[in-house]
N, C-alpha and C positions, 0 to 999 in steps of 0.2 A: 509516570503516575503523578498526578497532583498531592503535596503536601496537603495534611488534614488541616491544617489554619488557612490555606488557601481554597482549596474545597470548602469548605463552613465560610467562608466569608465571598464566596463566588453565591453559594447559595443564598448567602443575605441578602446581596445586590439580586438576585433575582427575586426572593419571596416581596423585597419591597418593588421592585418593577412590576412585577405581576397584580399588589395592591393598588398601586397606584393607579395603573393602567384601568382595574376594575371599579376604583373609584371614580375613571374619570378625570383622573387629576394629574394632565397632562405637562404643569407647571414641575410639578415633581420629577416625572418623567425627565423632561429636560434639564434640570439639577442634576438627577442621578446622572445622567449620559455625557455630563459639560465634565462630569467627577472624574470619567474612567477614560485611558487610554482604548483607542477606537479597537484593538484586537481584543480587549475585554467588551466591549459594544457588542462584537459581530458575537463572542461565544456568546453573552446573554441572547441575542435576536434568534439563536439557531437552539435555544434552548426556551422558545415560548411556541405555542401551536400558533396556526396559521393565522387567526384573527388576530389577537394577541399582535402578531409580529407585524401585521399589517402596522396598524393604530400605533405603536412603538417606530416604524420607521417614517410614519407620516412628519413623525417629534422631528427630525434630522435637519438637518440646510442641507445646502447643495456642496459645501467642503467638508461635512462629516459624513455623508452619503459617497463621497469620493472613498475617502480610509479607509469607512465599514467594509468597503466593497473589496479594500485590496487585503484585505486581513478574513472577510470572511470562505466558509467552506465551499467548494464550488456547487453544489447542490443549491443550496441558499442563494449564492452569487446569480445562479445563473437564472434564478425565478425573479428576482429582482433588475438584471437587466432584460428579461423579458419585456418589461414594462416600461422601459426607455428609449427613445427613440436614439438615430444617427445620430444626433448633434450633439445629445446627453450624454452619449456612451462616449463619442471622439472627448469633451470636456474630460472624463474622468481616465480616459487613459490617459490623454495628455500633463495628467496631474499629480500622477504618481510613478511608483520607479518603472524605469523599464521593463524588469523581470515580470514584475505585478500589473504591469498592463499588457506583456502577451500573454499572460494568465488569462488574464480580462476578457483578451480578444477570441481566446481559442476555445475560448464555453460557447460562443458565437456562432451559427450557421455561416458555413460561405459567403455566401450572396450580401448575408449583412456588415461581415467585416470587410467587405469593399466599399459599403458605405461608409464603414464609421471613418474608413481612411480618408474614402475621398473628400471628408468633414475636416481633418486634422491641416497644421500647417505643414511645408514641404518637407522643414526639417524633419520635424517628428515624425510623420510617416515614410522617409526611410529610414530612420533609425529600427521603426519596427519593423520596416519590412525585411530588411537585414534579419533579424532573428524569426518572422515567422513560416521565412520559407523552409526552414529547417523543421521535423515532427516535434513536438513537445514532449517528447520521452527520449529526446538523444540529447547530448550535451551543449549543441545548438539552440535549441529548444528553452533551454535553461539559462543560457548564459546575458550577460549586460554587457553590452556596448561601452558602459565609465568605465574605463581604463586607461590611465596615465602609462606615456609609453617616454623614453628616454633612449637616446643615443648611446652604444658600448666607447665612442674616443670621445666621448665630453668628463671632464671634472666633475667633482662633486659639487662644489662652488657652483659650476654653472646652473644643477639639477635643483639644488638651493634656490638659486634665483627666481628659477623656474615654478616652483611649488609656490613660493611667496608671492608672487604677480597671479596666481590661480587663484589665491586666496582660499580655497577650500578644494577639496577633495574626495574620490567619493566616500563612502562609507566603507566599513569594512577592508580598507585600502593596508596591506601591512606591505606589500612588496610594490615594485614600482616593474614594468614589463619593458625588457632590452629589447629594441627590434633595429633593422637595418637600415638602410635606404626606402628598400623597398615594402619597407613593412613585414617582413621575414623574422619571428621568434627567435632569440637566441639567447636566452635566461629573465631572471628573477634577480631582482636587486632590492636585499631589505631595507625599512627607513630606519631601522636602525643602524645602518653600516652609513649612514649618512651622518647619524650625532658623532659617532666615537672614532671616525679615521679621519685623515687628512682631507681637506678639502679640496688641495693641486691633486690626489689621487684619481685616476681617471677610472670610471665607471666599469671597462672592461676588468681590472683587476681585483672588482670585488664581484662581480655579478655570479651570479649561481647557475651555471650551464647545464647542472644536472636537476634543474628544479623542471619537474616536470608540465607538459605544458597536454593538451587533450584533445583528440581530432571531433570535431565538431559534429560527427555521423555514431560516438561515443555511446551505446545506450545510458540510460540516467540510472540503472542499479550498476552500471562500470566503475562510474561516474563518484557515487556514494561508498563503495566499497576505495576507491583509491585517496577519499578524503579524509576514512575512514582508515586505511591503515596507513598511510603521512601525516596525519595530523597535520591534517590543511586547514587555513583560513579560508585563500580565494587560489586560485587555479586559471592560470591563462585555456581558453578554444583556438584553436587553430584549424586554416582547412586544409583541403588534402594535400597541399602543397609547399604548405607550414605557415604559411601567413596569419601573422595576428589576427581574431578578430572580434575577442573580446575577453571577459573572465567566468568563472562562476564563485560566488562565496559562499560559504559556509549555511547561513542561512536558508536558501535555495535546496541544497543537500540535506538539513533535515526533513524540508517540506517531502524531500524524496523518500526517505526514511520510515516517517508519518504513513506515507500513502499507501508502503509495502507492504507494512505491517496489518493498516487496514484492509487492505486489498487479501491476504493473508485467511484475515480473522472471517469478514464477511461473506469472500468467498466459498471458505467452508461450508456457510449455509444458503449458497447460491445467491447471495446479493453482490451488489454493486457496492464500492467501497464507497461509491458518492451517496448513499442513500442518506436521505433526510430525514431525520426520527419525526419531526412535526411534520412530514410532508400531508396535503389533505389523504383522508382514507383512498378515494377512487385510484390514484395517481400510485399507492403503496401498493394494492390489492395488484394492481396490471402490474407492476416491475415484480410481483412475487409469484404472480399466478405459472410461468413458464416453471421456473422450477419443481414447482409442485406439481405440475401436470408430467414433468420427466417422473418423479419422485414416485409418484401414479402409477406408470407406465412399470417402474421396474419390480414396485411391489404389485403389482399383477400377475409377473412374471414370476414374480415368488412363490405367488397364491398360488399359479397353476401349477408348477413344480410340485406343491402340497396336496393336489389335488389329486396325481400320479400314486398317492399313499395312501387315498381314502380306507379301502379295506381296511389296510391296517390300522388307522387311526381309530376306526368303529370297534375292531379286536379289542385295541390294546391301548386306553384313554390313559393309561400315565405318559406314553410318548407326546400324545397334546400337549402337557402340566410342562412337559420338562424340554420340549422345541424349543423356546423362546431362550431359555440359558445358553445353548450350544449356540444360537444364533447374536445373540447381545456379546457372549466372549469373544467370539471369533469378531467380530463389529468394534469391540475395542480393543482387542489384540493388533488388527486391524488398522486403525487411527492414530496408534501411538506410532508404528512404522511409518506411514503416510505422514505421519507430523514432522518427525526426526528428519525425513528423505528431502520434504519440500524445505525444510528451514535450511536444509545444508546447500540447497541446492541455490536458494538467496542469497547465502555466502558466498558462492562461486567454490563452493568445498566437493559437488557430486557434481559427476558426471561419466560418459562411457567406461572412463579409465580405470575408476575405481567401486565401480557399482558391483562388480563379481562380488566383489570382497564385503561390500555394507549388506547383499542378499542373501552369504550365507553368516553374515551375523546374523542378521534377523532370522534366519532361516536357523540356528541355535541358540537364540531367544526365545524363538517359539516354542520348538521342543523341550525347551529345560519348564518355559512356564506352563505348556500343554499337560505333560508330566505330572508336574506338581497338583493343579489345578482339576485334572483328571481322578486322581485317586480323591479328594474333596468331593466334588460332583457326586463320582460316584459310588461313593460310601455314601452321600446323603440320600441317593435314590435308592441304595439299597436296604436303608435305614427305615426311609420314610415308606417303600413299596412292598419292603421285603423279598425284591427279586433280585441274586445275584447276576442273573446274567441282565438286566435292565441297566445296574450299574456299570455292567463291562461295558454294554451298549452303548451308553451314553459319556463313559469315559471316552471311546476308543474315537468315537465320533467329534469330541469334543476334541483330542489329540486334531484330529483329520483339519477341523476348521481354522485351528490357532495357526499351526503352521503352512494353508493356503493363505492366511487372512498377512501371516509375515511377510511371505512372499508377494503378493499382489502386494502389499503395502509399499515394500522397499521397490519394487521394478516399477512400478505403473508410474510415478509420476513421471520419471525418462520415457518411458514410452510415450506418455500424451504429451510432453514438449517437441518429442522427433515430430509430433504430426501437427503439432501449431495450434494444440489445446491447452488451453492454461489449467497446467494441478490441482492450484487451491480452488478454479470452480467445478471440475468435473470430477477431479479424484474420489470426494464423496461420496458421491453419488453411484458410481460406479464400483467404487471399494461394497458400501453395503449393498448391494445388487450381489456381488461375489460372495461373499462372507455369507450372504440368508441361504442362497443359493446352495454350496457346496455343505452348509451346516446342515441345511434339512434333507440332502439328498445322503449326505453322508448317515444319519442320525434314522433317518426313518425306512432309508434302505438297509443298512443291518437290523434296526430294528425288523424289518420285513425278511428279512433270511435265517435271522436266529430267533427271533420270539414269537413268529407262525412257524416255526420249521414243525 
């Protein structure tokens, strides 16, 4: 969450961008953008609508047009390399870090990132292709090539030498990587243990053998959880055979983080984590439309359900007034299991093993708040209709939904992982399909056997 002084002053840099821009006064424009670090550029650009952000990156050169791009969202990114041909794209990967140019590359169609390669010089194009034959959600995917490797039987003296004749180093560099002859992992050597020990000491008797090093086929929430509980900087890849063949830093790992979380939030309401708030309307409406046409589909299914109780409904119109309560509790009864199950399950905390045990939690959560909630309900239906047994009804009913609504909540998201649906997008969707479901059949079916009896 952004600091209130940094928020209020993101928004200044924008309310005068967006002046400027309206005035025309492009000179301004370029002031402000020469002011701000390029990852403060790319937030402002993904935070102006589409015209706007046109006219704004026209302001750019072609090495601030580089940065924006390695800093900005991939949504944004990748409308912007639309518009750039092979030879543009190969310049701008070749000009930034590694990690941030198979970023670059993998927003790309196939067919074009064989062009932008065949654009690049020989070196740089296998550097990347080294990392992009690997998916971009495993730790191959993620990882940089700059790593500084050292021998386990050289002195410290020697490795000194070494760093000095490199003249720099890359970023984020806190350990130094032991490898063999052959290029085979075999620890972590800190550059501290370089200022504060002997310099004849030889490399083998400081290096860290148990620092851990990360098979390259890694998923990237493995990946983020093990940097996460090490309190990692950088982290050697390795392939299946243990050979170096590169790192990942810290930085990299948040972006993983970032993405979960979004991925997470949006999902929930059937979007795409890459969605782009300014994106133009047409382009918004078609990435939204699918899920609302599901969303459609299952309250249809709801409707017809309800439709099974006409009679009843025509009897007995307080059951109409009071359907939407039994179905809205059990729907957040519901959500809060389904929130608990998927966050744990980010963790790497749920899974087969211990899911019995979280389903009849939840499965006496529900009960103790059905309970509760139950005798509320329906003292106020009985208040407001003056019918004891409408109260019983709609208590008992309301019992029935909370406790399917825990249950589906806590079991489904393992269920839609065993079949290679993702949670956060389908859980939803299919939780409140269950929850309307069993609330109105429950609710208007005893209403139909006790209040026509």
């Amino acid at each position: 969450m952004n600091h209130p002084a940094e928020e209020d002053r993101r928004q200044e840099y924008l309310h005068d961008l967006t002046e400027a821009v309206h005035r025309d006064d492009f000179d301004a424009v370029r002031r402000l953008i020469e002011s701000l670090h390029p990852a403060e550029v790319a937030t402002l650009i993904e935070s102006l609508p589409q015209r706007e952000r046109d006219q704004v990156w026209s302001q750019l050169d072609a090495e601030q047009h580089t940065d924006v791009l390695a800093e900005a969202e991939d949504a944004v990114r990748a409308s912007r390399m639309a518009q750039m041909n092979a030879k543009e794209l190969a310049a701008v990967a070749q000009d930034v870090d590694l990690d941030d140019a198979v970023d670059i590359l993998q927003d790309l169609p196939e067919d074009l990132i064989d062009e932008v390669l065949l654009a690049m010089d020989a070196q740089e194009r296998a550097r990347l292709q080294s990392v992009l034959r690997y998916p971009e959600d495993t730790a191959g995917g993620l990882m940089n090539t700059d790593v500084i490797t050292v021998r386990a039987d050289v002195t410290l003296e020697t490795v000194m030498r070494y760093l000095r004749r490199r003249s720099e180093i890359p970023e984020k560099t806190n350990r130094l990587m032991v490898v063999d002859r052959d290029n085979y992992y075999l620890g972590g050597l800190r550059l501290a243990a370089l200022l504060i020990n002997d310099p004849e000491r030889e490399v083998q008797t400081l290096m860290e053998v148990d620092f851990p090093s990360i098979p390259a086929s890694t998923p990237e929430s493995e990946v983020a959880k093990l940097f996460e509980q090490r309190d990692l900087i950088s982290a050697p890849v390795v392939d299946e055979r243990g050979r170096l063949l590169g790192r990942i830093t810290v930085d990299d790992v948040m972006d993983v983080i970032r993405d979960e979380g979004e991925h997470s939030l949006m999902g929930m309401a059937g979007l795409h984590e890459e969605e782009d708030t300014f994106a133009p309307v047409m382009r918004t409406a078609r990435g939204r439309a699918l899920w609302l046409g599901v969303n459609l589909a299952t309250a249809l299914f709801a409707s017809w359900v309800i439709g099974w109780f006409e009679a009843t409904l025509q009897q007995v119109v307080a059951l109409a007034i009071l359907m939407p309560v039994v179905a809205s509790m059990g729907g957040i009864a519901g959500t809060q299991a389904l929130t608990v199950v998927i966050r744990g399950m980010a963790l790497g905390q749920v899974g087969w093993s211990n899911v019995r045990w979280l389903v009849l939690k939840e499965l006496m959560v529900g009960i103790l708040n059905s309970l509760g909630w139950a005798l509320v309900v329906g003292g106020i239906a009985i208040m407001w209709f003056g019918n004891g047994l409408l109260g019983a009804v709609v208590g008992v009913a309301l019992v029935i939904n909370l406790v399917a609504a825990a249950i589906t909540g806590a079991g489904l998201p393992l269920i839609l992982r065993s079949l290679s649906i993702d949670p956060a997008l389908a859980g939803g969707v299919i939780l409140t399909t269950v929850t309307d479901v069993v609330g109105f059949i429950s609710f208007l079916g005893l209403g139909t056997i006790f209040l026509l009896a």
